[in-house]
N, C-alpha and C positions, 0 to 999 in steps of 0.2 A: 359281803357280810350282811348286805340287806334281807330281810327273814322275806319267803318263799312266799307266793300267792298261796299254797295249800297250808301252810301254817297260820295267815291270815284268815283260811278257810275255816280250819280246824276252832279258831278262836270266836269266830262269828256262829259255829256251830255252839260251843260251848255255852257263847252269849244267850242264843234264841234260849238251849235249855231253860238255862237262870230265868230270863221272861215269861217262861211258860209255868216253872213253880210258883211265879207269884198268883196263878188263877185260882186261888184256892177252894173256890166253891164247884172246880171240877176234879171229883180225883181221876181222871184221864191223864188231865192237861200236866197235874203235878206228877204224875207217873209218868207221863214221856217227855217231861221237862228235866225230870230226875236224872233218868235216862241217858240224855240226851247229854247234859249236864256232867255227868260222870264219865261217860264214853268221851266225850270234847276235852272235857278236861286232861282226863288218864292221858291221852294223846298226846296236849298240850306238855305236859308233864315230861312225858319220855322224849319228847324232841330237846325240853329245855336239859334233859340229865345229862342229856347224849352231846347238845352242846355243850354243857359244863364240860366236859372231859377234853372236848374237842378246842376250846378255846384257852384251856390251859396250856394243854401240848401246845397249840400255835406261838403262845409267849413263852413257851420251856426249850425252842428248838424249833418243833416238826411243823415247817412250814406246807408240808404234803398235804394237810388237812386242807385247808384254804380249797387246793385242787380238786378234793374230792367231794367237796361239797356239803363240807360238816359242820359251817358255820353259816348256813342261809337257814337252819331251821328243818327245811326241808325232812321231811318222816320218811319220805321215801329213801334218802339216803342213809338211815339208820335202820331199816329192818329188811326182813325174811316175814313174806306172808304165810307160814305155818308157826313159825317159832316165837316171830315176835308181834302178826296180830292174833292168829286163831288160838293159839292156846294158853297165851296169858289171857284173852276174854275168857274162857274155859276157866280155864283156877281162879280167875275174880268172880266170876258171875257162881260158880260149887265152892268153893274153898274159902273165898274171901281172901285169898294170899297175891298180893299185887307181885307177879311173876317181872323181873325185869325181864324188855320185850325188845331195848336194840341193843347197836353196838357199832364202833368205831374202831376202825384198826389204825393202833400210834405205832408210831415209826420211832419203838424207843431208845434204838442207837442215837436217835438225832436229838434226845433231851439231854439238858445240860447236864444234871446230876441225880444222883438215887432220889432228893428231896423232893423234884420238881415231879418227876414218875410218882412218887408215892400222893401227888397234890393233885397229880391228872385223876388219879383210881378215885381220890374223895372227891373231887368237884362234881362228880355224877352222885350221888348219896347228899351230899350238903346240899344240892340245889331241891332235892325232895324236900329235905328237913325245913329251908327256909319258904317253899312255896306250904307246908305244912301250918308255919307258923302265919305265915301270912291270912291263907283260911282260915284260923281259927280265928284270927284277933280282927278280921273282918266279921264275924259273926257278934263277937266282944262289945265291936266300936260302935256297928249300924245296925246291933238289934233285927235283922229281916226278918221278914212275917216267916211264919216256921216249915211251910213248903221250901222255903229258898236254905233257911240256916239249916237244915238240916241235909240237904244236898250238899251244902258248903259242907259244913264236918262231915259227911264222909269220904269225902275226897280229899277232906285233912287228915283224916283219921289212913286213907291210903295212903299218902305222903309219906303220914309216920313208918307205918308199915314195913314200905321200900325203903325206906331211912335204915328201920332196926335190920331189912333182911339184907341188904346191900353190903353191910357193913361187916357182916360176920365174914372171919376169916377162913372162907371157905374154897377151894377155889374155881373159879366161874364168876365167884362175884368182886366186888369193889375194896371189901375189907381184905382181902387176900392180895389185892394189886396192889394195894397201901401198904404191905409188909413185905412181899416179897423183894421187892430191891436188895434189901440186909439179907433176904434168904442166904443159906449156902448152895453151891451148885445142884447137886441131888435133891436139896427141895424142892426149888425150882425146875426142876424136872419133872419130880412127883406131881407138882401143877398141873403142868404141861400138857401131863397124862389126862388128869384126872379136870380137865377144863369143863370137857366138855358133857360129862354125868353125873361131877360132883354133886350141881346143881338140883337135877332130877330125884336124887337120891334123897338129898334133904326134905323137898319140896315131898315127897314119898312117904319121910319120917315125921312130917309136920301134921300130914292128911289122917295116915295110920296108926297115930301112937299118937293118942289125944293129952298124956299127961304133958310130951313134950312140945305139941303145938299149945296144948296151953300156957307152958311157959313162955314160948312166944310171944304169943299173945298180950300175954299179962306184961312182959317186958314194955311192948308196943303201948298200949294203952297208958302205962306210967308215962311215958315219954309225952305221949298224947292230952295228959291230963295237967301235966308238968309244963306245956304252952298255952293253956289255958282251953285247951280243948274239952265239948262237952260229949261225955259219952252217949247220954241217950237219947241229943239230938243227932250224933253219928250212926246208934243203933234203927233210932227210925228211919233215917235215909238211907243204911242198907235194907230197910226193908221192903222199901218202895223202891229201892232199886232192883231188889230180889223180887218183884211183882210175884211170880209164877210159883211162889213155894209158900 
């Protein structure tokens, strides 16, 4: 369970970011600090969701996880280099919609009961929301010069994001694993089916039908605003993350 040299990697990448936004009298440095910073981080992020899910199962049962190497952190053991780096960077970098990018296979014959399953599906989603909070209220506490805080909240402000989209019961995602256990049989079937383009389809309706990514949106941002997060230090740091537009 000791975390991976490339997770340690991924954190020191994160770090240099945060040191380079504090240059503030180069807008290079604070654009590829930004950068730098939000790519490290998102990374950071998706190792810790993946483990949340991973170290629930371990304590609900499914000791297989240990085996496969879902508790050292390691990123490689949680993605597909099309599905879960190239084209969540794609919908964050055009869309702004933090696409969940890994995943873990549980061995949910081996969990104790429906409650502990429905705790594996949120502990990937709660771990966004609490690293969400945590960004914000470091902005809160330590005041940084406004190259750094605003790099911080947008990466809080993606937290939220995967928080609010995670959670909907849709299925592919986390709010759907948290319900389905009660499902009846034919629901969970319907799932089954529908795993692996429900996702897409959403993420289709969020892009192409602006009233209801705005309500997304607006969702996210409440929540966002609700930990004390600042929106238009988050808007300037997607913009300097968005450098090219």
């Amino acid at each position: 369970m000791r975390p991976s040299p490339l997770f340690l990697s991924l954190l020191a990448v994160t770090v240099a970011g945060a040191v380079l936004t504090l240059f503030d009298g180069s807008s290079a440095a604070v654009t590829a600090g930004t950068v730098l910073f939000v790519l490290g981080g998102w990374a950071v992020s998706l190792c810790l969701h993946e483990f949340g899910h991973a170290v629930v199962a371990y304590r609900g049962g499914d000791y297989a996880v240990k085996a496969k190497g879902y508790l050292t952190l390691d990123i490689r053991r949680y993605t597909d280099p099309v599905f879960s780096i190239v084209l969540p960077l794609v919908l964050l970098a055009f869309g702004g919609i933090p696409l969940p990018g890994g995943a873990v296979w549980i061995n949910h014959h081996a969990l104790r009961d429906k409650r502990v399953e429905s705790m594996v599906s949120l502990a990937g989603p709660l771990s966004n929301l609490v690293l969400g909070v945590l960004l914000a209220l470091s902005v809160i506490l330590f005041t940084p010069p406004f190259g750094l805080a605003a790099a911080l909240s947008y990466l809080a402000l993606l937290q939220i994001l995967a928080f609010v989209l995670n959670i909907l019961p849709i299925p592919g995602l986390d709010g759907w694993g948290a319900i389905e256990p009660y499902m009846s049989y034919s629901a969970r079937q319907f799932g089954a089916k529908a795993r692996m383009w429900a996702p897409f389809v959403l993420f289709a309706v969020l892009i192409g039908f602006p009233t209801i990514g705005a309500l997304f949106f607006n969702a996210a941002y409440s929540v966002f605003e609700l930990i004390g997060g600042n929106p238009a230090d988050a808007g300037a740091g997607a913009r300097t993350f968005r450098f090219w537009q």
